[in-house]
N, C-alpha and C positions, 0 to 999 in steps of 0.2 A: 425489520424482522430479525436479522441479523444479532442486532446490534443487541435487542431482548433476549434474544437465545444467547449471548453467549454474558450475556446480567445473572439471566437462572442459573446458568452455569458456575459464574464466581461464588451467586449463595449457595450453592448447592458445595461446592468443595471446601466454603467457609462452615459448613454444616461437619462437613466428614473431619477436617481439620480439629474443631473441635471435640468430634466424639473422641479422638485420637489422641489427642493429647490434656482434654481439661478429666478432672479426676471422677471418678462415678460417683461420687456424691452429692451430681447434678440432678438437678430433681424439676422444676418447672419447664426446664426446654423441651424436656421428656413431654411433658403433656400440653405442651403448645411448640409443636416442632416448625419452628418458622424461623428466621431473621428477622429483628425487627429494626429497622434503621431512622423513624423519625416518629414523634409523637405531639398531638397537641391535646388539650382537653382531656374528652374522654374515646380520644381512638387513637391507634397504633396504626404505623403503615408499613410495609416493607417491601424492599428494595425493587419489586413489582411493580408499587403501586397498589397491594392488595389493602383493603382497607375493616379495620377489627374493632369492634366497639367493646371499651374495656369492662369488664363485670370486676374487675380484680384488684386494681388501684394498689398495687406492688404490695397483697395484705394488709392493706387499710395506711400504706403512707402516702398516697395521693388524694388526701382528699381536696384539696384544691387544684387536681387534674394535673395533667402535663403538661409542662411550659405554662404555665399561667403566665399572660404577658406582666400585669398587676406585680406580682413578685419577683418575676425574673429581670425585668427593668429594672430595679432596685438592688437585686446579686449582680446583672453585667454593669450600671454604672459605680457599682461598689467596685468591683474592679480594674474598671477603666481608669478610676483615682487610684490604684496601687493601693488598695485599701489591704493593710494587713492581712494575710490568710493562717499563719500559725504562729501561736503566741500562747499555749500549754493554758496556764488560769491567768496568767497577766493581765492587767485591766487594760480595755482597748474600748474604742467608745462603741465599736458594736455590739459588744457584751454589757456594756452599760446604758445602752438604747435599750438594750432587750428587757434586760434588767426593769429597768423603770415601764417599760412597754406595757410589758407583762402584770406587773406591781398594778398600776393603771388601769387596766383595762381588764383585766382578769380576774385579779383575787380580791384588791379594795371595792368593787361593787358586788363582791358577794359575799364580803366580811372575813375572807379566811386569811388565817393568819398564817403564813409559813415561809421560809427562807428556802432558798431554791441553791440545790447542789446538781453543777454541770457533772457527769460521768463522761464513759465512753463513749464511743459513736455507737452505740447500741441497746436496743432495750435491754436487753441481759444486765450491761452495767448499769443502768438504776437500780433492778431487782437486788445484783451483789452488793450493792450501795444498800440496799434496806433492812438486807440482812444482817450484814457488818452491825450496822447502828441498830437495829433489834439486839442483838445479842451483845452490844455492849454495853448499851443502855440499861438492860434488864438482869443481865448477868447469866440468862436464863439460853439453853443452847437449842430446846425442839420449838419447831412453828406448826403450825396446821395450815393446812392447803386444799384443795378440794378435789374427787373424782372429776375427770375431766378439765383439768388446769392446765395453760400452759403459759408457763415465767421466763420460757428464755434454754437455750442452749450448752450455757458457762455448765459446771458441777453445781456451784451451788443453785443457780438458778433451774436447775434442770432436777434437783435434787426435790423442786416445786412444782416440778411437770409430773404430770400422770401416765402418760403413754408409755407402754412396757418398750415401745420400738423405740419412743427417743432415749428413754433412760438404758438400755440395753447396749447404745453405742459407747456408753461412759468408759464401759473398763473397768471398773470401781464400785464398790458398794455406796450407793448414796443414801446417807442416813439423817438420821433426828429431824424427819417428817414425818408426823402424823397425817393421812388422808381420812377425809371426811367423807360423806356424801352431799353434792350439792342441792340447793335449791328445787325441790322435786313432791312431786305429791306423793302420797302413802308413804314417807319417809322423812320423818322430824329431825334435820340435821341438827337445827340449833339444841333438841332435845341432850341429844347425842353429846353435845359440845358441853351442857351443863353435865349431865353426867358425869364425861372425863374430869369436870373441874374440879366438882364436889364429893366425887367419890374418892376417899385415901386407899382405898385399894382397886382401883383403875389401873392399875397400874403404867401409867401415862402421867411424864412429870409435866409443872404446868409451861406451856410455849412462850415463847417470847413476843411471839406475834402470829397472827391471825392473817394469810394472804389470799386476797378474791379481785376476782375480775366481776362486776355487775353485767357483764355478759360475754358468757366462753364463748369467743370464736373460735377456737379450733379443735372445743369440746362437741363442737355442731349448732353453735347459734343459742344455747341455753342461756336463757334472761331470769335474773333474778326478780321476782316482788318487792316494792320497796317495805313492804310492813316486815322481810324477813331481812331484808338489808339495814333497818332501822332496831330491829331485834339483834341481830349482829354485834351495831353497832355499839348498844347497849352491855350486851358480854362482855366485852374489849374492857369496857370504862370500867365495868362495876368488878374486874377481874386484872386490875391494872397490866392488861396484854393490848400491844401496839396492831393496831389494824393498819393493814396495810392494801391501796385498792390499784390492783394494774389498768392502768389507763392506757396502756399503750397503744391497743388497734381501737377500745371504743369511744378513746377523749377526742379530745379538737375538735367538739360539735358532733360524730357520726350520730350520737342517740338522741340530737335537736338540743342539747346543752351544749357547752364549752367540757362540761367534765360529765363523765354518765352518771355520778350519785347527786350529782346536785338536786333532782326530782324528788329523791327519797329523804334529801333533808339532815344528812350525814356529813361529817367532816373527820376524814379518816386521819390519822396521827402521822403518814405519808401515800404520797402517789407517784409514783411511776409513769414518766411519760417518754416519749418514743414516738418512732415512726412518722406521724404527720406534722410533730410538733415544729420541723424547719420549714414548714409551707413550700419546700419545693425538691421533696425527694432527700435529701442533702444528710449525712448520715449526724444525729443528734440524741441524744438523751439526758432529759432532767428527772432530779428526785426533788418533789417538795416535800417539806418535814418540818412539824413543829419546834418552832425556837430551842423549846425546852430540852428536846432530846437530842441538840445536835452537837453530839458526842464526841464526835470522830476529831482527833488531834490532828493539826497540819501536816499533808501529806501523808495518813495513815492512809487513803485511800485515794491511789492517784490515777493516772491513763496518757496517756502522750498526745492523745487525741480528744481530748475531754474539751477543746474550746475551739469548735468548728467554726469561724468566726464566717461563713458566710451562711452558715445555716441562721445564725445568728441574725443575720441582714433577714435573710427568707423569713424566719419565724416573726420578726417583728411585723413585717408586712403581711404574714398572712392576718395575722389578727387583727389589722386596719379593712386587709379586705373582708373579714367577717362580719365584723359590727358594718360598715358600709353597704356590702352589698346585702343585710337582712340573711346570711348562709343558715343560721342556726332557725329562723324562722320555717327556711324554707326547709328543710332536709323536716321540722315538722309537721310538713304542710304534703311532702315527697312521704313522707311513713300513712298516711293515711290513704293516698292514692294505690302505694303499692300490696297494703296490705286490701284492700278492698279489689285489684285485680286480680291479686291470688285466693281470693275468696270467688271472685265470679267467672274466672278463666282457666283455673290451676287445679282447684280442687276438686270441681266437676268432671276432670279428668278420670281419676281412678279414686274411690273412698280410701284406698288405702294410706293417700299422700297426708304427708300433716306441716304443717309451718309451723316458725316462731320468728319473732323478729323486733326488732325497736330501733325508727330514726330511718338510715340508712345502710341497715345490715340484717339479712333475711335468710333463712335457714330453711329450706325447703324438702322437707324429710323423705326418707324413700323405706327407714327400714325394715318396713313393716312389709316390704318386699321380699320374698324366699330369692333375691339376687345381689349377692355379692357385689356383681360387673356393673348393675342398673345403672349406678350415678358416674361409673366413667364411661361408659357410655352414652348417656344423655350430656357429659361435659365435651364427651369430643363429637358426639352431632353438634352440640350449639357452637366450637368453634369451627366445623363444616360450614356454618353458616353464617361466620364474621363474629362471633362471641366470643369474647375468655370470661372464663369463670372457671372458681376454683371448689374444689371438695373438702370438707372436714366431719368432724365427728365420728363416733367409734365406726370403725371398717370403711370411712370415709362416704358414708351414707347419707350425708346431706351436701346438697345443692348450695354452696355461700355463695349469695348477693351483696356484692361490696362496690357500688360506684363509686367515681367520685363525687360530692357532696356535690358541686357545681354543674351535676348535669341536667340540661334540659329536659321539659316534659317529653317532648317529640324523642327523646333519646332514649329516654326511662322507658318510654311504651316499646318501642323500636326493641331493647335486649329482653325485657319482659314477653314478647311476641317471640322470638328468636326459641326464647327456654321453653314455651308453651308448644310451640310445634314440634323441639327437639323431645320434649317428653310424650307427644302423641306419638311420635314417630317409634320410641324407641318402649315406650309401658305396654 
């Protein structure tokens, strides 16, 4: 008993330690105030022993869970061999495993043609990578972007974020963004977009690129239709402006594809990827982009960290475990299940609640609620009750459903059960 009391005790003044000295612009320990010291799958435990079933998948970079043994085998005996860890863009054959991996398994069985640019370890740096190449490619300096977008942190990328809170920390005016309105009823954005093209006194010069996500997560779950994502695509071509589609929380399979446009039958001019793309956490980002546009002179656009060569190892092994273990199949097979639970468990709840969702990423709306507090309150009941789950959308009004791709039925019901009582308990 002892020996327990004085474990709570170290995490507790590694708790206070931290408030002390890490900077306030910590933000998720704030709403899952715990230590967490070891993870498998899809649950977290900490230094207790308490045990948390995640809803959160680090923002959509776990989608092959935590420790996946499948991948991590192949990172620890890549290191075991002294396998190179940094080597800038130099060819190393984990970069050229991946390379070909990729090539293979990815783009040649869906016919897309594109050359793959390593960035920073961050989605931000593909975005700054697309922008670069838009605007030097076209010559042309505004992009259009959408209410409720969000690209990334950087200025420019952030320049393509919509939130007055994140753009507000910049410092600086961020310009030559045009925003639109997204995919929405009683509101024709594509209308809107011919308009600005065709009309000479619009006064709106023409963009160089066109940037969307086929489904804003942290606009609150908002999924586009593929006939307005195929209409889109259409403008771009017949308007010679570079589409450009952020893949970064909803590629790697989350929407039952490998890439979320692939259903609507589009091939955007670049994509943006990030987050799950190193299969284990591991910080990575690629931009793919058509042969034709690839612009950028050697070294115009560099990063010190642009060649994580163990994410490298992870990436290629996650995509041996997706085609194997059938992942893309199943996360389609996981979207029918869960949206059929939150039709027969969720929304019988209160009429006011509304969903939206695609694959494995579900949006659980509150705000049609007259309360602000609802949804962090119903997030910190359900982590009362061993859940993380995170909030997005305007005033943070929706409920984000983010497993990892690889969780069990028995799992899936289990956090789905968690949220259902935590919204009785608190609507």
């Amino acid at each position: 008993m002892r020996k327990i009391k004085n474990k709570i005790k170290e995490v507790e003044d590694s708790m206070l330690e931290s408030e002390k000295f890490e900077s306030n612009v910590r933000n998720y320990c704030r709403h899952f105030p715990k230590v967490f010291t070891k993870a498998k799958l899809c649950k977290m435990y900490t230094p207790e022993g308490e045990e948390y079933l995640d809803f959160f998948s680090g923002a959509g970079t776990l989608n092959y869970g935590h420790n996946n043994e499948y991948i991590m085998e192949r990172i620890i005996n890549y290191i075991k061999d002294d396998g190179i860890l940094h080597a800038l863009d130099m060819y190393t054959t984990a970069k050229c495993d991946f390379i070909k991996k990729f090539q293979d398994c990815i783009l040649a069985p869906r016919n897309y043609n594109y050359k793959m640019m390593f960035c920073g370890p961050s989605g931000t740096n593909a975005n700054e990578a697309a922008l670069k190449i838009a605007r030097k490619y076209t010559g042309r300096k505004n992009v259009i972007a959408f209410m409720g977008a969000f690209h990334g942190m950087s200025l420019g990328s952030l320049a393509l974020t919509s939130s007055l809170f994140a753009r507000n920390g910049a410092g600086v005016q961020l310009e030559n963004t045009i925003f639109v309105p997204y995919c929405r009823k009683g509101f024709d954005s594509l209308e809107y977009i011919k308009m600005i093209l065709n009309d000479d006194h619009s006064g709106i010069e023409k963009p160089a690129a066109i940037f969307v996500e086929t489904v804003q997560c942290e606009g609150g779950v908002q999924v586009a239709d593929f006939e307005w994502l195929k209409e889109l695509d259409k403008i771009c071509k017949e308007n010679h402006i570079l589409l450009v589609c952020d893949d970064i929380q909803v590629g790697c399979g989350r929407t039952g594809t490998f890439f979320s446009f692939e259903q609507a039958g589009i091939e955007p001019d670049m994509v943006t990827l990030s987050k799950s793309i190193s299969g284990g956490g591991l910080p990575m980002s690629l931009l793919l982009l058509k042969p034709e546009i690839d612009c950028l002179e050697p070294g115009e656009h560099s990063g010190t960290f642009r060649g994580n060569q163990l994410a490298f190892i992870g990436a290629s092994a996650a995509i041996d475990y997706a085609i194997e273990h059938k992942l893309w199949d199943k996360v389609q097979n996981d979207e029918k299940y869960v949206k059929e639970y939150i039709e027969q468990n969720i929304l019988p709840i209160n009429n006011k609640i509304q969903y939206r969702g695609k694959g494995l990423i579900f949006g659980i709306d509150f705000s049609n609620f007259n309360n602000e507090k609802l949804t962090d309150e119903i997030s910190k009941e359900c982590f009362a009750n061993g859940l993380i789950i995170e909030l997005a959308g305007r005033k943070d009004s929706v409920l984000k459903i983010i497993p990892p791709l690889i969780i069990s039925r028995d799992e899936l019901t289990a956090g789905l059960n968690i949220i259902k009582k935590s919204i009785q308990a608190c609507v």
